[in-house]
Every structure is written in C-alpha cells, then in structure tokens.
C-alpha positions in Angstrom: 0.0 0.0 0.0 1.3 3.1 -1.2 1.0 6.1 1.6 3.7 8.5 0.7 4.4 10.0 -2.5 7.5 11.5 -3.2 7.6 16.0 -2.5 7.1 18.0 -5.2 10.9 19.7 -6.1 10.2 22.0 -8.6 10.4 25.0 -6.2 14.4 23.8 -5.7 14.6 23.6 -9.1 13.4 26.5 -10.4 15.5 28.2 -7.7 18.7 26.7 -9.1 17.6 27.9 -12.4 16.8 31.4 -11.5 20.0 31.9 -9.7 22.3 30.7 -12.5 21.0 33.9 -13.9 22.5 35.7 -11.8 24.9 38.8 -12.4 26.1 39.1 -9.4 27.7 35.4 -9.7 31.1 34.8 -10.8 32.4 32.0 -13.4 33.2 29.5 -10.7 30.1 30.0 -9.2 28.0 29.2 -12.2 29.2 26.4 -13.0 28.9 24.8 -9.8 25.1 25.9 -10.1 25.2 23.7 -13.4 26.9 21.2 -11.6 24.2 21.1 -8.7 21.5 21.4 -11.2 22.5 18.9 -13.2 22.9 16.0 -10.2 19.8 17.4 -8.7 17.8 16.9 -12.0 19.1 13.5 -12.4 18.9 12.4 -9.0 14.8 13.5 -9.3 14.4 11.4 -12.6 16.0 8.5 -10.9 13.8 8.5 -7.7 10.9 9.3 -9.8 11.6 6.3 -12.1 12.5 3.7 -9.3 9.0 4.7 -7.3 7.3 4.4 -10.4 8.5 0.0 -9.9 7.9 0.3 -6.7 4.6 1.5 -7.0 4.0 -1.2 -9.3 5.2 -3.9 -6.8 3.6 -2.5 -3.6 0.5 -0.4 -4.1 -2.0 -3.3 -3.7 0.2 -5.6 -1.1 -1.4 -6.6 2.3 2.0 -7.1 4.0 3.7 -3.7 3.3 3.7 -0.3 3.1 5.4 2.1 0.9 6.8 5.5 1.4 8.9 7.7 -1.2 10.8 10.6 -0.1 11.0 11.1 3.6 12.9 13.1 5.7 13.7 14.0 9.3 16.0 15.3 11.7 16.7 14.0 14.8 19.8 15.4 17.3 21.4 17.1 14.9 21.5 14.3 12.8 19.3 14.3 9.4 17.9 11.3 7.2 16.5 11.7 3.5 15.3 8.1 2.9 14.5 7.6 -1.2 11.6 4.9 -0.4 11.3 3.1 2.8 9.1 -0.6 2.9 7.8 -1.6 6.1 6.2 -4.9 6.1 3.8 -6.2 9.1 6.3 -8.9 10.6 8.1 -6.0 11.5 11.1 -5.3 9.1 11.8 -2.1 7.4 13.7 -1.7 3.8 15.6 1.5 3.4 16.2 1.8 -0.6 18.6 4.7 -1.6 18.2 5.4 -5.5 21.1 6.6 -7.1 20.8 7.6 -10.8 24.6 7.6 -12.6 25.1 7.8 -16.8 28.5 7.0 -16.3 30.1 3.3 -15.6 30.0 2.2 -11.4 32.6 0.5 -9.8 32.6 -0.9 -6.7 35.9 -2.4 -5.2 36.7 -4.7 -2.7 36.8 -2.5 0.5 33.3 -1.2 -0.7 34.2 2.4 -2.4 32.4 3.9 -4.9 33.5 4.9 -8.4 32.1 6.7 -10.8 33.4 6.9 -14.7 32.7 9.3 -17.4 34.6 8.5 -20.6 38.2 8.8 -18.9 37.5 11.2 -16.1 37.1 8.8 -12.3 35.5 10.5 -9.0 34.6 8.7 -6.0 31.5 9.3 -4.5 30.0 8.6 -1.0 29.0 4.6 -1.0 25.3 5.5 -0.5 25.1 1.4 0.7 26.6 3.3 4.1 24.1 6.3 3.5 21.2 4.1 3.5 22.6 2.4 6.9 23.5 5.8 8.5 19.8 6.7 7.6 18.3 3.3 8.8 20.6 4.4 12.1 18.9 7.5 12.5 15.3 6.0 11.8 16.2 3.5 14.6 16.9 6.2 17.4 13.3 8.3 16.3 11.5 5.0 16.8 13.1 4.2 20.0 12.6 7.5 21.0 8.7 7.4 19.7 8.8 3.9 21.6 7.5 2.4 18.2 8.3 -1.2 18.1 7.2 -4.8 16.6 4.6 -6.6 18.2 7.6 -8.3 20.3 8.4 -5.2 21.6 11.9 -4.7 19.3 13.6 -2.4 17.3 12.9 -3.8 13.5 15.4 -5.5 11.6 16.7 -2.8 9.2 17.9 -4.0 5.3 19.3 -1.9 3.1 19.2 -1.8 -0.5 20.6 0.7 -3.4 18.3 0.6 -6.5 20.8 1.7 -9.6 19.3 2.3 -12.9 18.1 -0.5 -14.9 20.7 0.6 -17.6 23.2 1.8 -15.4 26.8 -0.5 -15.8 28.5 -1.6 -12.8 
C-alpha cells in the first residue's frame, strides 16, 4: 500500500535555475550551479523512475507499506530516505536510488567509483548512506517507543536501487 508520494521539487529547481541567472555570480560560481543542477535533476528522474517500480510492486500488497521521499531530523542528525518498505512482521527496507550515466565501480573494501569517458571520481558509497539513515530511523523509533509486536527495534535492510541501464 502506497502512503507516501515522493515531495514536489520543482520549487528547488526552479530556484537553481533562477539563480544561475545571476549577475552578481562569478564563473566559478555558475558552473557549480550547473553542476548542482545537473545532479539534482538526475537524482529526481531516478527516484521518480524507481517509485514508479515500486509503486507497481507494492501499491495493492497486504504485507507492506510504501513511502517515497521522507525526511527527518533527529539530534542534529538528518535522514533523507529515497523509499522506505515496512512490512507487518516487522522489518523495514531503506532503498537509496542513485541515478549515474556514467560506468559504477565498486571495489573490494566497498568504495564507490564513478566513470565518465576517462575522467574517475569517488563518491560517498550510498550502501553506508542508507545504513547511516536506517541508524537515525532506529533512534526516532526508539525515542517514539514504536516497536514490533515483540516489543523490538525492527530489523533494518538496506538496498541501493541503480538504474536499470546503469553499468556496474
């Protein structure tokens, strides 16, 4: 069941836009507003795509819910969870979406790669994002005192959804 569609970011995006317009902004400055927009813009269409499966694959189940796009705070500490599965026996799925055109690599201690043509740059592993996040979720809901019908925490997987055509 579906409860929680993803916010609408076209405010942020138009704000991007607007400011790349800017006079008073220098060379350097501009392009890292192309930069931003750019990964912002992507990393929409990705999360926009992967709810779209996700959607498919959850809206009429009896055993789970689905939300897309939440975020909180919590001591200073802040979590943007992509989509976020709870199912009734009392595990939660954390799924961070991560949209790349360029070839992913993945080495053995777990760091992230990403290629464009020639040109490499690492990139947070967002496997540990979505665990720092399902950390964060796990303090609110001890704090909230929101447990399984056992009284626990619930058992926390983690999951990065790539895109289908995405090389890695």
């Amino acid at each position: 069941m579906l409860i929680k569609s993803a916010d609408d970011k076209s405010k942020r995006l138009a704000l991007l836009q607007d400011l790349q317009k800017s006079s008073l902004l220098d060379a350097r400055q501009k392009e890292w507003l192309r930069v931003e927009l750019r990964n912002l813009t992507a990393g929409i269409k990705g999360e926009r795509e992967a709810a779209f499966h996700l959607d498919g694959h959850y809206r009429d189940s009896q055993n789970n819910v689905l939300l897309h796009d939440l975020r909180f705070a919590l001591d200073g500490e802040v979590a943007q969870i992509d989509h976020l599965v709870i199912n009734r026996t009392g595990y939660m799925v954390l799924i961070e979406t991560k949209n790349y055109s360029g070839d992913l690599e993945v080495n053995a201690h777990c760091e992230f790669t990403v290629r464009y043509g020639k040109e490499r740059y690492g990139i947070a592993s967002p496997y540990e994002q979505s665990r720092r996040h399902g950390r964060i979720l796990g303090k609110l809901l001890e704090r909230l005192e929101i447990g399984t019908r056992t009284d626990k925490l619930p058992e926390f997987h983690n999951v990065v959804m790539m895109h289908p055509q995405a090389i890695i």
